[in-house]
N, C-alpha and C positions, 0 to 999 in steps of 0.2 A: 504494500500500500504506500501511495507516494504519502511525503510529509503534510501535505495540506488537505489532502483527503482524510488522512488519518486525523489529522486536528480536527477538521471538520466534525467528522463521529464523536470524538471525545467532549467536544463543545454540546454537540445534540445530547448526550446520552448527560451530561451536566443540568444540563434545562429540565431535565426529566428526573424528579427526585426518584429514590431507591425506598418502594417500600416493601422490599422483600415478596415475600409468598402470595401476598396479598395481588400481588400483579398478576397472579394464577388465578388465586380466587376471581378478582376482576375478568379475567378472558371467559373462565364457563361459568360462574355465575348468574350470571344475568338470561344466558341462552336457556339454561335450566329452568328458571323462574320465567321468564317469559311463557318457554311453550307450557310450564304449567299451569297458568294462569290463562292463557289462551286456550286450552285443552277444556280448562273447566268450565270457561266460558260458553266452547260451542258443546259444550254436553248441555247444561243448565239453558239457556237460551242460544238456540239456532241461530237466528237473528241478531241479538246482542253480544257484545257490544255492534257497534254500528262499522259501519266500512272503515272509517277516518280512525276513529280509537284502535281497530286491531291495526290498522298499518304503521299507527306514530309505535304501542305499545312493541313493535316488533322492532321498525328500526331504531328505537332507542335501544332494546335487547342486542342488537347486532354491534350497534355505535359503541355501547359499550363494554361489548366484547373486544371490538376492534382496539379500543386503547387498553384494553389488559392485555392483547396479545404485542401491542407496540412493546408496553412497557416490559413486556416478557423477554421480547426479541432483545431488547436495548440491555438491560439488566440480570438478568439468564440467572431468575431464584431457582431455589428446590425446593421441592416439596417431599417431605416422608410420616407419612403416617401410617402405623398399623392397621393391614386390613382384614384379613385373615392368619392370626395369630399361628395359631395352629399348625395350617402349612407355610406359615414362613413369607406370605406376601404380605407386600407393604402397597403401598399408596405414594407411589413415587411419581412426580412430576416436575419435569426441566427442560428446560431448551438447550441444544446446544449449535454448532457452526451447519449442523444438517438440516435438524429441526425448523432452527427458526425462520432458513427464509420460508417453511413452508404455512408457518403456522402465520406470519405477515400474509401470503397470500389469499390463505383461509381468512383472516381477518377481512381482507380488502372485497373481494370475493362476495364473501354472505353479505357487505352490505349493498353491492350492486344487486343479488339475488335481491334480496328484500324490497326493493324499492320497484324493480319490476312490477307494472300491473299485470293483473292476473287476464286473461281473455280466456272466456269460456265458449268452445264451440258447439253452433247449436246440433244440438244428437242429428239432425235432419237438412236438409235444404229444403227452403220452401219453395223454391224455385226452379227445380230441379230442370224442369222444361224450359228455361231459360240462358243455361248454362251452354250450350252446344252453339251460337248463333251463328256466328259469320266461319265458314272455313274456306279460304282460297288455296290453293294448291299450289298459285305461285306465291304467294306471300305467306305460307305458313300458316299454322293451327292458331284464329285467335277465339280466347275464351273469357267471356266477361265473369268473375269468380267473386259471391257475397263473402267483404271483409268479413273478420270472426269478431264479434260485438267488444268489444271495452266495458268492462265493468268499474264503475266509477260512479259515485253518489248516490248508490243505494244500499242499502243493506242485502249484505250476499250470503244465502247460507253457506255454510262448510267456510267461508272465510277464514275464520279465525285457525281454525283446524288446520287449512292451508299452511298458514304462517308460524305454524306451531312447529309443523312437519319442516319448513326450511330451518327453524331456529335446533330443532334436534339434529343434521343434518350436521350441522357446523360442531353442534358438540361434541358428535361421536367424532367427526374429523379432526377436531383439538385436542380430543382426550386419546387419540392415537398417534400424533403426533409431538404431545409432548408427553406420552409415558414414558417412565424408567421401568418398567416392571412385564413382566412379559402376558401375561393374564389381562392388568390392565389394556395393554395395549391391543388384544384380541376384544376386551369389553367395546372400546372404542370401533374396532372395524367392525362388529357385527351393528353395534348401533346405530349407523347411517340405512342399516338395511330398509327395514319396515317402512319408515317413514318418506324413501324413494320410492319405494315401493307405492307407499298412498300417494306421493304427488303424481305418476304415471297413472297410476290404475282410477284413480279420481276426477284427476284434472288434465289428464291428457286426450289427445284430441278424439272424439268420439266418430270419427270417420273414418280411423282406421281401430284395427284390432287393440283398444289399448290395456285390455285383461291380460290379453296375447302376449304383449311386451311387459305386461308388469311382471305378470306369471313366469318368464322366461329370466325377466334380470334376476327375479328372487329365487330362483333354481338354480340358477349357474352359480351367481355368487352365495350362496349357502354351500352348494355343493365346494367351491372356492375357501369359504370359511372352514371347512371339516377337515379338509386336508391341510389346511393352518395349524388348525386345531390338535392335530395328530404329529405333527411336526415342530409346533411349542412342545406339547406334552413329552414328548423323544427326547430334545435336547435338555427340558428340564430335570427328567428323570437321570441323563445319563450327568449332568453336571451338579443335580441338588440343589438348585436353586432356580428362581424366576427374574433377579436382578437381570435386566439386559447390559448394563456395566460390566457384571460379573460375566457374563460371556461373553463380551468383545474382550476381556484381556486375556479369557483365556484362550481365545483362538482356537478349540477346537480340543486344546488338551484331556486325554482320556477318554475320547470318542474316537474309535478306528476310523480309517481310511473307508472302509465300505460302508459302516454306519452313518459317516458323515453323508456320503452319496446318495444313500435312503432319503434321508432327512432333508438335504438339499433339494433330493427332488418332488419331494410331499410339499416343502413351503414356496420351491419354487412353482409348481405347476400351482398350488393355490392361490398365488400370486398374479400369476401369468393368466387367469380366468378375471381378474380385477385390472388390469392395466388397461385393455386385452391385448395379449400379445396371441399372431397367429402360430396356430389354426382353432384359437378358442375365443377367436373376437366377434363373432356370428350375431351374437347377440345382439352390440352395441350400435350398429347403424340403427334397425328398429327401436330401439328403445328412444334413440334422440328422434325422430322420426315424430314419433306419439306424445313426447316429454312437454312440458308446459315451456316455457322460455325459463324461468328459472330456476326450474328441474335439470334444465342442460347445460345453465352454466354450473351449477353446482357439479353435478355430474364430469362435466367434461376438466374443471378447472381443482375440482377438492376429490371426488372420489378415486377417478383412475389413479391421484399422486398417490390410495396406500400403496396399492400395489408397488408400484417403483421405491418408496421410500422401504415397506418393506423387506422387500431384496435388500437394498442398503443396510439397512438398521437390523434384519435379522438373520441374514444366510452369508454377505461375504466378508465381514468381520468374525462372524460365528464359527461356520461351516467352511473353513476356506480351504481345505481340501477337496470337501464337496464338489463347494462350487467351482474351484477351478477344473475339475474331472468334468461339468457339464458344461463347462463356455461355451465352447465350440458351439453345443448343438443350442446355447440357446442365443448364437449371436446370429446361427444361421435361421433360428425361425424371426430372430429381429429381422434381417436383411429381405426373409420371404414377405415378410408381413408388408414391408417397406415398399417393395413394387408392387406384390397383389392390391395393395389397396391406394397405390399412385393408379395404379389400371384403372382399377373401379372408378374411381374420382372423373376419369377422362369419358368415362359412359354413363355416369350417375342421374338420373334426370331429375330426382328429391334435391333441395340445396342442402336442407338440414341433413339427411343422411350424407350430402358429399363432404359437410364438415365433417359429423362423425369417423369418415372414412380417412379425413386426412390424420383425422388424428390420432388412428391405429399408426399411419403411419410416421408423424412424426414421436409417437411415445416409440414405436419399432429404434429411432437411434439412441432413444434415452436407455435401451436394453442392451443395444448394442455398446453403446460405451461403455455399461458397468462391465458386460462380459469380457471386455479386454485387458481389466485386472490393473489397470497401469493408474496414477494419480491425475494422467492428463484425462482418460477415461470417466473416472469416479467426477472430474469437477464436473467436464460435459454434460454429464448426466445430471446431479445436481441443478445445473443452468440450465439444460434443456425444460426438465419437469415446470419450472417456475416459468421459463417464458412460455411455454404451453400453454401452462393453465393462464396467464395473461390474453395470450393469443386467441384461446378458443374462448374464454368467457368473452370478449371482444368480437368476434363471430357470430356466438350466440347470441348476444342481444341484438346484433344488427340483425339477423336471418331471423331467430324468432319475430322480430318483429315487420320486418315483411312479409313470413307467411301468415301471421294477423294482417293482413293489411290487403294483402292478394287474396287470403282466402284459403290460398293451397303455396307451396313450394315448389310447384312441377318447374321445371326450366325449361320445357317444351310450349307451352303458353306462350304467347306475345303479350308483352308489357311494356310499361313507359320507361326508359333508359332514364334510372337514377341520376348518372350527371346532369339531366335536366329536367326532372321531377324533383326529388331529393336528395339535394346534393350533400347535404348533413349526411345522411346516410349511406351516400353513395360513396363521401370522402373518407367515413368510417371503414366502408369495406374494400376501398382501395389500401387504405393502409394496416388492416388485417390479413388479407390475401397476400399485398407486398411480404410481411410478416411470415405469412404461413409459405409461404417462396422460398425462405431461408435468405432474403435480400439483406446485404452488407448493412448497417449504421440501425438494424432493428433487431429486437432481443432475439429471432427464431435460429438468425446467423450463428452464433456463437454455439450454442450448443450441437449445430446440425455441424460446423466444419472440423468442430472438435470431436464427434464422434468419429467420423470419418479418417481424422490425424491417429486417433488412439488406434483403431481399427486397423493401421497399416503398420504399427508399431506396438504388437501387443507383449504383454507382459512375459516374463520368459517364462517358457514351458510350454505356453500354448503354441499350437500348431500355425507358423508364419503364413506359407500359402494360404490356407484358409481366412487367415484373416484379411489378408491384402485383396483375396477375392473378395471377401464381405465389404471390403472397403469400398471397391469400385463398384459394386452393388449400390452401396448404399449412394453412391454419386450417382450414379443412372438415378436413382428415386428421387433424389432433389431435380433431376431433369425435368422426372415426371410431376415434381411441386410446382415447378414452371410453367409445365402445359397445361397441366387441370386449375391453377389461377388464374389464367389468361382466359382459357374457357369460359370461368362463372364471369372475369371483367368484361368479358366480351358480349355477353348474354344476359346479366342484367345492371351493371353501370355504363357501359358505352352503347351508341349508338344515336337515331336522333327521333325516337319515337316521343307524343310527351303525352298521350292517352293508352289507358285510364289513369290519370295521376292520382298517386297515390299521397298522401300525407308525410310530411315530411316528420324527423326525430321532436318527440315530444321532450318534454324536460327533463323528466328522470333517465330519459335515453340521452338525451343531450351530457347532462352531466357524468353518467356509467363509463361513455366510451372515451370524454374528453380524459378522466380520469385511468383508465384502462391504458389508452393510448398514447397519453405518458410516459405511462412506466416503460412498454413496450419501447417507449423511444428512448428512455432513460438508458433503459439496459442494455439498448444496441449501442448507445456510443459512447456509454459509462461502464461494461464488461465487470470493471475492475470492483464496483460496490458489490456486488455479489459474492465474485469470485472469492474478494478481500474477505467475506464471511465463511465461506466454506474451506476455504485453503487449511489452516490448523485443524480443522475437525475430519478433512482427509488427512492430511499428515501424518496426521494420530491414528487413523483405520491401517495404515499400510503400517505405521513404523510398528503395527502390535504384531 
């Protein structure tokens, strides 16, 4: 870290008084109490509170969640209390150079979720005869499609419910990424389940299957969680304890070379079902598909990082015989995954599923750089994860909110070309897509080039060829980030249609993406605030 950067932090992290553990309390606090209150709310009255009361009562839950997790990241307390005596687990909770930028993004994240309006599509078209009208065969399919209604200044049932479900959502994602305890941190990943679960199955769009996709995400990742669950309990049992400290320093000690392999590959494939890495990501285009707008960004921006973190935090500091024995094969389903779903992207006619899809494939190099074992790897990954979840929560609010607006997502429709409709919008998704490109001076560069650097220079042991192959793979797939962004810019911001114009970014979109697209820009030509966070806390993963 250069000297003025480094003063810079030390000046910030001074402005911000130290009040220990309390800055934990401060981060899940509030999200607890909120959705419990909001919980009782829509049990006791449907209807009450009113619209306005559950959305201030929520983002203020989020708001201040978000300054307990600042003052977390800044101050990095601990927390230990006994939780179960008995066997030995405690109640441990900390940030450290891994954690925290996740648990900052989770911050940032749940409040753009929360501020999201909700759009509820109606089960039907009333119009349905009306949908087909003009088709010319030389000018293409166009189809006039009824926006999906805005709810706003009425009392909405299940509202409160709604907003209960995103505030748990964020705690089970806090409380798994800043556990010290290994149980803990299983508490955390199952908790997010249910309540994704009800924002799909509830408030997702009823025009397509959306029981279908909720049914399906809570199957795979349950299924996903057992074999976690099987693979904490292994390493606990063979090391007698649940401290996740306690097994990063022992690296493995007292667990054989083939038991470590077992275990590896119990947490990794349970892992590999939550990211999704191919050929177990089948799920996830459908799910965002069906998802509410801030179902997907939570989804896309806070769930898929357990997975990847994870790996990190529990198989290659832990397990690292294991996991080096599996590199290979799991850098080679990152690299599959990497152009199967650059293909798809280039034929995808959904937008929201072709986000989805991109994002199999850029989490595919945040898999690829931890498999290559090496520190320029581990930071990649770290960077990639966090501008991801940047990038696609920035996505999703723009594309959720044009398939509100359109009606539908199809990109085969003719519509009014954003740069002259709405250009708010349009300029959001030009510089998301740029992003999602992997383009120089924005955050998706960095983690995409440094996979690719690790990838041709991996750790010693692993197999060279193979890796140099993945390498160039993995560059053909940023090719393919090239061509499927150019596709969606070409399809709905350029051109010079300006009917049916659609409405342009409202305020809470206004402020999400100006906010979002910041950082996004922060990170691409500021690298080093990042990096400068996680450099010691890799350090310390390799020097064990």
């Amino acid at each position: 870290m250069t000297g003025s950067l480094r003063s810079a932090v030390e000046q910030a992290v001074d402005l911000v008084p130290d009040l220990g553990p309390w800055w934990l309390v401060l981060a899940l606090a509030p999200l607890l109490l909120g959705a419990v209150v909001l919980l009782t709310a829509a049990g006791r009255w449907p209807t009450v509170p009113g619209h306005r009361a559950v959305q201030v009562l929520s983002l203020a839950a989020a708001t201040l969640s978000a300054a307990g997790a600042a003052g977390t990241a800044l101050h990095r307390p601990e927390l230990e209390v006994p939780w179960i005596p008995s066997l030995g687990v405690w109640l441990r909770l900390g940030a450290d150079g891994i954690s925290a930028p996740l648990v900052l993004l989770t911050a940032v994240v749940g409040v753009v979720a929360v501020v999201q309006h909700l759009h509820v599509p109606p089960p039907y078209r009333p119009v349905d005869l009306d949908l087909d009208l003009d088709r010319d065969a030389g000018a293409g399919t166009l189809e006039r499609t009824a926006p999906i209604p805005l709810l706003r200044g009425t009392d909405v049932p299940g509202l409160a419910t709604y907003h209960a479900c995103l505030l748990l959502v964020l705690l089970g994602a806090l409380v798994a990424f800043l556990a010290g305890d290994a149980l803990l941190f299983f508490v955390g990943f199952e908790l997010v389940l249910v309540p994704m679960w009800v924002l799909v199955a509830r408030w997702g769009d009823p025009r397509s299957d959306r029981d279908g996709a909720a049914l399906r995400f809570l199957l795979v990742t349950v299924l996903g969680s057992t074999l976690v669950l099987v693979g904490l309990l292994g390493v606990a049992t063979a090391t007698g304890t649940t401290d996740l400290g306690v097994w990063a320093d022992l690296r493995g000690e007292g667990i054989s070379a083939r038991t470590q392999v077992v275990l590896a590959a119990l947490l990794l494939t349970g892992l590999a079902l939550k990211v999704p890495l191919w050929p177990l990501h089948t799920w996830l285009p459908w799910v965002h598909a069906t998802a509410p707008t801030a179902g997907s960004v939570l989804l896309a921006a806070v769930l898929l990082k357990l997975g990847t973190y994870g790996m990190v935090r529990l198989v290659v500091p832990v397990l690292p015989e294991g996991f080096a024995a599996l590199a290979p094969l799991l850098g080679g389903l990152a690299v599959t995954g990497i152009l199967w779903a650059g293909l798809a992207c280039l034929v995808e006619r959904d937008l929201k599923r072709l986000i989805a899809w991109a994002s199999i494939a850029h989490l595919g190099f945040v898999v690829l750089a931890l498999a290559t074992g090496t520190e320029t790897g581990l930071q990649a990954a770290l960077f990639g994860n966090v501008a991801h979840g940047l990038v696609s929560a920035l996505l999703f609010v723009v594309v959720g909110g044009l398939k509100h607006r359109w009606g539908s997502a199809d990109l085969t429709v003719a519509r009014a070309a954003l740069r002259e409709s709405s250009p708010r919008l349009g300029a959001a998704l030009v510089l998301g897509m740029a992003a999602a490109m992997g383009l120089p001076g924005l955050a998706g560069f960095w983690g995409e080039i440094g996979a690719v650097y690790a990838a041709w220079a991996p750790a010693e042991g692993l197999p060279l060829p193979w890796f140099r192959g993945y390498a160039v793979a993995a560059a053909l797939g940023a090719v393919l980030a090239v061509a499927y962004g150019a596709r969606v810019l070409k399809e709905v911001w350029a051109g010079d249609r300006v009917e049916p114009r659609v409405p342009d970014a409202v305020r809470t979109e206004r402020l999400s993406v100006r906010v979002l697209a910041a950082l996004v820009v922060l990170l691409g030509v500021v690298p080093h605030l990042l990096l400068a966070v996680t450099a010691p806390a890799v350090e310390a993963v390799l020097a064990r």
